[in-house]
N, C-alpha and C positions, 0 to 999 in steps of 0.2 A: 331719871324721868320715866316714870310707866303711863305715857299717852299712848293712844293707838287713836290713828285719823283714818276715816275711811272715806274713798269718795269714790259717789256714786251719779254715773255720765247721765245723759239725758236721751233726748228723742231722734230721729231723723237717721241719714247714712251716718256711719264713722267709719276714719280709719282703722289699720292696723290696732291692734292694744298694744302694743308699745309705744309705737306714735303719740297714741289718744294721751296716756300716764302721761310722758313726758310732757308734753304740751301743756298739762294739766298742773302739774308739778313746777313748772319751769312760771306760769304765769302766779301760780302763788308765792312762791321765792321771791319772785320780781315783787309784787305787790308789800311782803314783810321788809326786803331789803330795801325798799323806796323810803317807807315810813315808821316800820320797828327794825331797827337793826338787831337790838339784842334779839330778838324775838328769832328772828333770821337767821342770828346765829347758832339758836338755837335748836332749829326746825330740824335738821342731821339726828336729834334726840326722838323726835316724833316717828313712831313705827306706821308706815302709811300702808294702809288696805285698796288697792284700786280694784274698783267693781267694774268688770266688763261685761256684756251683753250684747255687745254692738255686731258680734257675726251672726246672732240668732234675729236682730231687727234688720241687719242687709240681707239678708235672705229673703226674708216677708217682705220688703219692700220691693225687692224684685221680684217676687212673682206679684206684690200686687199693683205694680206700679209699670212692667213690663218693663225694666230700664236697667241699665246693667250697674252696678254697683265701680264708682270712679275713687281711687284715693286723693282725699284732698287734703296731703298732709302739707304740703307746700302753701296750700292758699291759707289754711290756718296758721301756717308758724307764720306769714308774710301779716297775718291781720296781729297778733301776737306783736312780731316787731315794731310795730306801726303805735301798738298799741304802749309798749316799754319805751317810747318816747314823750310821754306825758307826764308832768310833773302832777304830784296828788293835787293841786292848788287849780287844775284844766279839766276835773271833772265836776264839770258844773253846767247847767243847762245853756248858754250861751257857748261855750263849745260842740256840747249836742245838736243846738240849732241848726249850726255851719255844717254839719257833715253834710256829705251829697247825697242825694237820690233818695231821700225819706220816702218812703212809704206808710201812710197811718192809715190807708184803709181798715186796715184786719183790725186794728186796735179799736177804731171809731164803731166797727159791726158790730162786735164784740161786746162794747159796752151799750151798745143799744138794745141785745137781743138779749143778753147773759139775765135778767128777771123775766124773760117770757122763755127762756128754752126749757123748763120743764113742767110748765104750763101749757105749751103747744106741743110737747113730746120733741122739738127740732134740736134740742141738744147734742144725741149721737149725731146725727146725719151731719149738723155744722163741723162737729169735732172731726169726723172722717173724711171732711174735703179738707181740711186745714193742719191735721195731723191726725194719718190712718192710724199708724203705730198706736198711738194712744187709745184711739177706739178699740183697734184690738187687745187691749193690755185686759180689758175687764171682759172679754168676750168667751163664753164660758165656754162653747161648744169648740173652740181649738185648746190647743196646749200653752199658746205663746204665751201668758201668764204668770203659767208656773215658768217657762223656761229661762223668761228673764228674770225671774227674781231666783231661782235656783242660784246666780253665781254668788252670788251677797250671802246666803244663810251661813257657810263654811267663816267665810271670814270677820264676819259679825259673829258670831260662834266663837271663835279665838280671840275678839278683841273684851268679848265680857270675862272668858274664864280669866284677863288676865289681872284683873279687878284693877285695875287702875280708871284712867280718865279716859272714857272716850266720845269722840267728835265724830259727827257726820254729815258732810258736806253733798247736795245733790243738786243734782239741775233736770228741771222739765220733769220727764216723765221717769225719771231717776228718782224724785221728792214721792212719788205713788208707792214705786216699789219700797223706798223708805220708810211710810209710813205704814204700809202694810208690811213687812218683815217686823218692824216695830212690836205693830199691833199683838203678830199673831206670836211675839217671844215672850209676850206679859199676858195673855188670852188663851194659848192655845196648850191642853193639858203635858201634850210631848214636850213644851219646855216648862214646865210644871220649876225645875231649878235654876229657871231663869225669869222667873218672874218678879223677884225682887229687884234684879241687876239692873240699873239707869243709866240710858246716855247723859254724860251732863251738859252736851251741847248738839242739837238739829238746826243745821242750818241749810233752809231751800233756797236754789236759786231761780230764778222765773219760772217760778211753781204754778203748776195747775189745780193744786190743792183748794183753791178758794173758792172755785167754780164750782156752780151750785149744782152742776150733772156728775163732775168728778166725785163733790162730795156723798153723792145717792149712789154710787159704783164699790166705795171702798170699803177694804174691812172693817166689820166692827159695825155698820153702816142698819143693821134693823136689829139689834143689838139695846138694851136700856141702860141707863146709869152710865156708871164708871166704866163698865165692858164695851162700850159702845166703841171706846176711845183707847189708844194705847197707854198704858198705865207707868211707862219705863224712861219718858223724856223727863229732865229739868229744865232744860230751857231752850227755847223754839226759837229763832232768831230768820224771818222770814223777809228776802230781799227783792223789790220786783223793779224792775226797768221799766222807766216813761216808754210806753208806746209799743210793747212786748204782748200782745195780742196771747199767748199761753198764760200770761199771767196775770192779767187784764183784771181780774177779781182778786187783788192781792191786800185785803183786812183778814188776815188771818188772826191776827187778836179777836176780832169782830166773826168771824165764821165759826170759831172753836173757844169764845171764851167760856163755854159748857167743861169743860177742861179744867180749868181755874177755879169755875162754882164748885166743882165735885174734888177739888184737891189731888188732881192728878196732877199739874205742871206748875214749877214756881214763877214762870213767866212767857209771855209770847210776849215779840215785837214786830213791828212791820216797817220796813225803811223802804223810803222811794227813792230810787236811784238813778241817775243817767247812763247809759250802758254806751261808751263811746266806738265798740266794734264796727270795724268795717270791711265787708270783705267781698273782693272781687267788685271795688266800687260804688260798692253799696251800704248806707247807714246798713247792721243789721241789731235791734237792742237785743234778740232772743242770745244769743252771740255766746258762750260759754268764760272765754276769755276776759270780753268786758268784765264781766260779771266778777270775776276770781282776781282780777288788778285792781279791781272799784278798791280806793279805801276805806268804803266803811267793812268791804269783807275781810280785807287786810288787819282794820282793827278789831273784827271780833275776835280772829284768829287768834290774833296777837295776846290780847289776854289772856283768851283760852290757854296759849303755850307758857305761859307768865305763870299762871297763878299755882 
């Protein structure tokens, strides 16, 4: 088997990078071994690429946050376990409902404000109370930008020369630097010998990608035609959780089916999911883990590693 998977973390604190992997690794196992075994069994053949960035966004969070950076590598394996107790047949909105302590404000603002925030210009400002990191990802006058997407280029680098099949799995503000590493390996003249090379699977997970401000931020972004857009995907497989306020604009078929007209990609999909994470108490959908157990992520996986 010559796949190579890469996955690429998302927004907020993180632990350790070896915590984060495992954790990450350990909930996708669980998810194939529940519902594809062969697949599971064959996941040991998948060369995995983990994308870290997470000690360049705890740093900016502490100085912009004044708060000192805590490992919560216990409260996620604990939401993790909790979570490997569910049969595939209990992710369903009627278990969602019963979690404790939902919170849909952010989801409920979100959707009310998401066609007026770049008509009233309030799109940064809501993004920077709700998630800094993210505003700062496209903010030109610091470095942070480049520095999170700096870990991804080496290993994305290595997974095209290896010309087999590769998969890329992201969450939150992971699906950004995704799509712009993307962009700029089919765009950009320095990979001039990697412009033909295609992912043949993107899969985001509570992507901020749809959002009508993220999309006026990213590469490619005043750009015409074809260039406009990354020319390197086959197929887009975009997954958003009921009530996940980052992903709150998740018709990604619908945002980029300009993609499709211009014969860059041979398919986007958008699936609405239940994210059943809970941690420290509290429903959480944005949740990483939900997201990586859910079975439909299970099943994309799964064929990806099949076919």
């Amino acid at each position: 088997m010559n796949k190579t998977l890469l996955l690429v973390h998302g927004r907020s604190w993180k632990p350790p990078e070896s915590s984060l992997r495992g954790l990450w690794l350990d909930a996708i196992k669980w998810g194939l071994s529940r519902d594809f075994p062969e697949a599971a069994a064959r996941f040991s053949e998948v060369r995995v690429e983990f994308i870290y960035y997470g000690d360049t966004n705890n740093d900016f969070l502490q100085e912009t946050l004044n708060k000192a950076w805590v490992d919560d590598t216990e409260s996620r394996r604990d939401t993790l376990q909790e979570l490997m107790k569910l049969s595939a047949s209990q992710f369903i909105r009627e278990t969602y409902d019963n979690l404790p302590d939902k919170d849909l404000f952010m989801e409920a603002v979100a959707d009310m404000l998401s066609p007026l925030l770049n008509f009233f210009q309030l799109g940064e400002e809501l993004i920077d109370q709700v998630a800094p990191d993210m505003r700062e990802y496209w903010n030109d006058e610091t470095l942070f930008g480049t520095a999170v997407r700096l870990p991804m280029i080496k290993p994305f680098k290595r997974a095209l020369d290896r010309n087999g099949s590769t998969a890329i799995v992201s969450h939150s503000l992971g699906s950004m630097i995704s799509y712009d590493i993307l962009w700029k390996f089919s765009r950009y003249g320095e990979w001039f010998d990697y412009w033909e090379k295609k992912v043949d699977l993107f899969i985001t997970l509570g992507s901020p990608l749809g959002d009508v401000t993220v999309r006026s931020k990213l590469k490619g972004k005043d750009a015409k035609g074809k260039r406009r857009y990354p020319g390197n995907i086959r197929k887009w497989v975009n997954i958003a959780a009921e009530d996940d306020y980052i992903s709150h604009d998740f018709k990604i078929s619908e945002d980029y089916q300009e993609m499709k007209e211009l014969d860059l990609i041979e398919s986007i999909e958008d699936y609405k999911i239940c994210n059943l994470s809970v941690r420290d108490g509290k429903s959480n959908p944005h949740h990483i883990s939900g997201y990586l157990v859910h079975p439909r992520t299970a099943e994309i996986l799964a064929h990806w590693i099949l076919e």
